[in-house]
C-alpha positions as CSV (number, residue, x, y, z in Angstrom):
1,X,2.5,-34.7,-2.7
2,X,2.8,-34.8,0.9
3,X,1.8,-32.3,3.5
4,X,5.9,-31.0,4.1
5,X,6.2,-30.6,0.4
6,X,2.8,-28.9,-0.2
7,X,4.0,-26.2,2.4
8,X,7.5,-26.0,1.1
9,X,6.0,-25.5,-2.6
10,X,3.4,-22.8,-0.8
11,X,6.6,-21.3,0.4
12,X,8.4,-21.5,-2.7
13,X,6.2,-19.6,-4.7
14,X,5.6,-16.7,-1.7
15,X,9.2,-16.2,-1.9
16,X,9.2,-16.0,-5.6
17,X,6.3,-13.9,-5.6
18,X,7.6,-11.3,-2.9
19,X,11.1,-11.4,-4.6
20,X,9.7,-10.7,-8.0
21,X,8.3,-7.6,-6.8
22,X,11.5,-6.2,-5.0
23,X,13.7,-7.4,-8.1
24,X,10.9,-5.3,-10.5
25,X,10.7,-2.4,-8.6
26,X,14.8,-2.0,-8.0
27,X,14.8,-2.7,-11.8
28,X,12.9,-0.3,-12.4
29,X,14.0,2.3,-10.5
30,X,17.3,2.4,-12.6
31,X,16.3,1.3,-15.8
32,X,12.5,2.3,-16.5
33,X,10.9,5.5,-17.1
34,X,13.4,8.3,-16.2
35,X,16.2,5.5,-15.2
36,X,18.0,6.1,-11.9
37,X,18.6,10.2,-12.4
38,X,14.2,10.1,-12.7
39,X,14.1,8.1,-9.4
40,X,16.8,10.3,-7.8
41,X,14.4,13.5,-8.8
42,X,11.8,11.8,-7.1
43,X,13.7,11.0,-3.8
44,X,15.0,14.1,-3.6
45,X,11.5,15.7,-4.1
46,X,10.5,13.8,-1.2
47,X,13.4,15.3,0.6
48,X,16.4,11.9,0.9
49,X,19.5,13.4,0.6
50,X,21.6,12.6,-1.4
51,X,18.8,11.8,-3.2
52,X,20.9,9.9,-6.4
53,X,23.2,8.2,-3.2
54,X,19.6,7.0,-1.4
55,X,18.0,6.6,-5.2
56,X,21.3,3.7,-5.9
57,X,20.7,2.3,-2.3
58,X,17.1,1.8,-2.0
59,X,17.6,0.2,-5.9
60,X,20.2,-2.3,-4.6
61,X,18.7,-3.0,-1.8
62,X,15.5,-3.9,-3.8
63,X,17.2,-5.9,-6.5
64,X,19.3,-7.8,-3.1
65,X,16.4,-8.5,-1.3
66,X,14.6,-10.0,-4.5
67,X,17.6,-12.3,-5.2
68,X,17.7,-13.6,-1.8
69,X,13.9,-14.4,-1.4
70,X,13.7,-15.8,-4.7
71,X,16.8,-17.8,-3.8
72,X,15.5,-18.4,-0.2
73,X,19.0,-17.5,0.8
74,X,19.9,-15.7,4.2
75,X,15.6,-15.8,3.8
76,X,15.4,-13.3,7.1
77,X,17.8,-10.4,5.4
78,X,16.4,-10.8,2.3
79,X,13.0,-10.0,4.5
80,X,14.7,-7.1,7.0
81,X,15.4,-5.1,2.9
82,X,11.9,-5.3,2.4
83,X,11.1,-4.4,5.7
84,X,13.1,-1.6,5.6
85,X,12.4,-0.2,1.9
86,X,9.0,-0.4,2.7
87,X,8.8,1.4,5.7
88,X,10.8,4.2,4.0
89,X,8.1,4.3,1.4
90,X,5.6,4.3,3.8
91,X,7.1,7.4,5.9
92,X,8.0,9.7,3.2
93,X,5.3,9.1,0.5
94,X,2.7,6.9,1.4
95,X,1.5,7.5,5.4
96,X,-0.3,11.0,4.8
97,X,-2.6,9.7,1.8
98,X,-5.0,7.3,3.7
99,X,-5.3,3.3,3.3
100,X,-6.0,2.7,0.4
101,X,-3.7,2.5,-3.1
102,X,-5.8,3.6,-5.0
103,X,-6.5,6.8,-3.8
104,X,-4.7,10.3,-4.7
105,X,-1.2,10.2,-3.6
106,X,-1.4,6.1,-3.4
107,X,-2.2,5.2,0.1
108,X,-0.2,2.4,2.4
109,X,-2.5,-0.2,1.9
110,X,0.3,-1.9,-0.5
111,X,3.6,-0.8,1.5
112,X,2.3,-2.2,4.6
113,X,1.0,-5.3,3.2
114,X,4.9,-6.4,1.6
115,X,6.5,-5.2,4.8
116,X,4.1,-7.8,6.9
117,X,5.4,-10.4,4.1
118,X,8.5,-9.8,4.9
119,X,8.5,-10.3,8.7
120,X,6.6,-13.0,8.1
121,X,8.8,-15.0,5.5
122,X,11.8,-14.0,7.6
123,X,10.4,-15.4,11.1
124,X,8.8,-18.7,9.1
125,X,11.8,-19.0,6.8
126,X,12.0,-20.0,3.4
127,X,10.6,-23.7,3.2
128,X,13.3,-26.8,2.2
129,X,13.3,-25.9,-1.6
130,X,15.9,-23.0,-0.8
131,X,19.3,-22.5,-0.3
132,X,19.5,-21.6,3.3
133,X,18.7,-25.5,3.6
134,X,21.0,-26.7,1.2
135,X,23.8,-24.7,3.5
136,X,22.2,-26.3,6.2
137,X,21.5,-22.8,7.5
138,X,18.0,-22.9,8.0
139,X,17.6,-24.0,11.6
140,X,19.5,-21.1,12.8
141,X,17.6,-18.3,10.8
142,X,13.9,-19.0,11.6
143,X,11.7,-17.8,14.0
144,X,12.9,-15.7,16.7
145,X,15.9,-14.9,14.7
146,X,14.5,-14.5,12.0
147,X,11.9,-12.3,13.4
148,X,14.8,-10.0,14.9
149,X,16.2,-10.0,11.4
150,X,13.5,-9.2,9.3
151,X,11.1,-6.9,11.4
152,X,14.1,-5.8,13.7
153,X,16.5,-5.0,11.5
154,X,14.6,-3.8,8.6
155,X,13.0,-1.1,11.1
156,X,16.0,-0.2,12.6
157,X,17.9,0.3,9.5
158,X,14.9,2.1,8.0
159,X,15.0,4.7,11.3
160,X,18.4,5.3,10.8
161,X,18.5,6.2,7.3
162,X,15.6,8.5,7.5
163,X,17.0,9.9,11.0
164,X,20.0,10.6,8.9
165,X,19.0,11.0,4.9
166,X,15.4,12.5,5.4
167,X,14.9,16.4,5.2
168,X,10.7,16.7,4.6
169,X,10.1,19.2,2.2
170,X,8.3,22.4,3.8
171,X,4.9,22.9,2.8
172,X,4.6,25.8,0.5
173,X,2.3,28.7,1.0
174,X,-0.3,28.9,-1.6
């Protein structure tokens, strides 16, 4: 094996690995435990309205983002849905409950670390063993681009949707 297929196999299986998350959790938000009604429940606990309407779109935008990272295909939107899920996840469930994921209330630790995976397999792009080289596509999607794609686009789509979806719950008075 030489040195360009060692890091396109390296890239390969980072791809796979980030898109096997998204695809899980998207799968499992409409088809596990308390399907997508449960996960609408949830969202609109946290205050997304609609919460079934943002429960269906942060699900498809999981399950899209998967498919194109496991496909390395349009790598840097595949990246800019992670982005953006995770940065939702981080404002309205994750930011107040300190670092680590562990800890009551499941910290960022794990939110952060995807979304950084995401800029960065959107900015490097997704290797040669992937589509967006087989289109030939590849050249104009990587690193500046890409970065604008991925990190850009995933923040500013996350901003917008909580600008416009995101009503935080008022603390209740014990």
């Amino acid at each position: 094996m030489n040195d360009a297929d060692a890091i396109d196999f390296a890239l390969l299986l980072f791809r796979c690995g980030l898109g096997a998350v998204m695809l899980a959790h998207g799968i499992n938000h409409i088809w596990g435990g308390g399907k997508i009604e449960g996960t609408a429940g949830w969202f609109g606990s946290m205050g997304m309205r609609p919460p079934l309407v943002q429960a269906w779109l942060a699900s498809l935008t999981e399950i899209g983002a998967g498919v194109a990272l496991v496909l390395g295909l349009l790598t840097p939107l595949g990246g800019a849905g992670l982005v953006g899920t995770m940065a939702v996840a981080f404002v309205i469930n994750h930011r107040g409950n300190g670092f680590f994921i562990f800890r009551p209330g499941e910290g960022w630790e794990y939110v952060m670390t995807l979304a950084l995976c995401g800029v960065a397999i959107g900015t490097v792009g997704p290797g040669g063993w992937s589509l967006d080289r087989a289109f030939d596509i590849d050249d104009d999607l990587v690193g500046t681009t890409g970065l604008l794609l991925s990190g850009g686009a995933g923040l500013v789509g996350a901003a917008l949707l909580l600008a416009t979806c995101w009503r935080p719950p008022q603390p209740t008075a014990d």
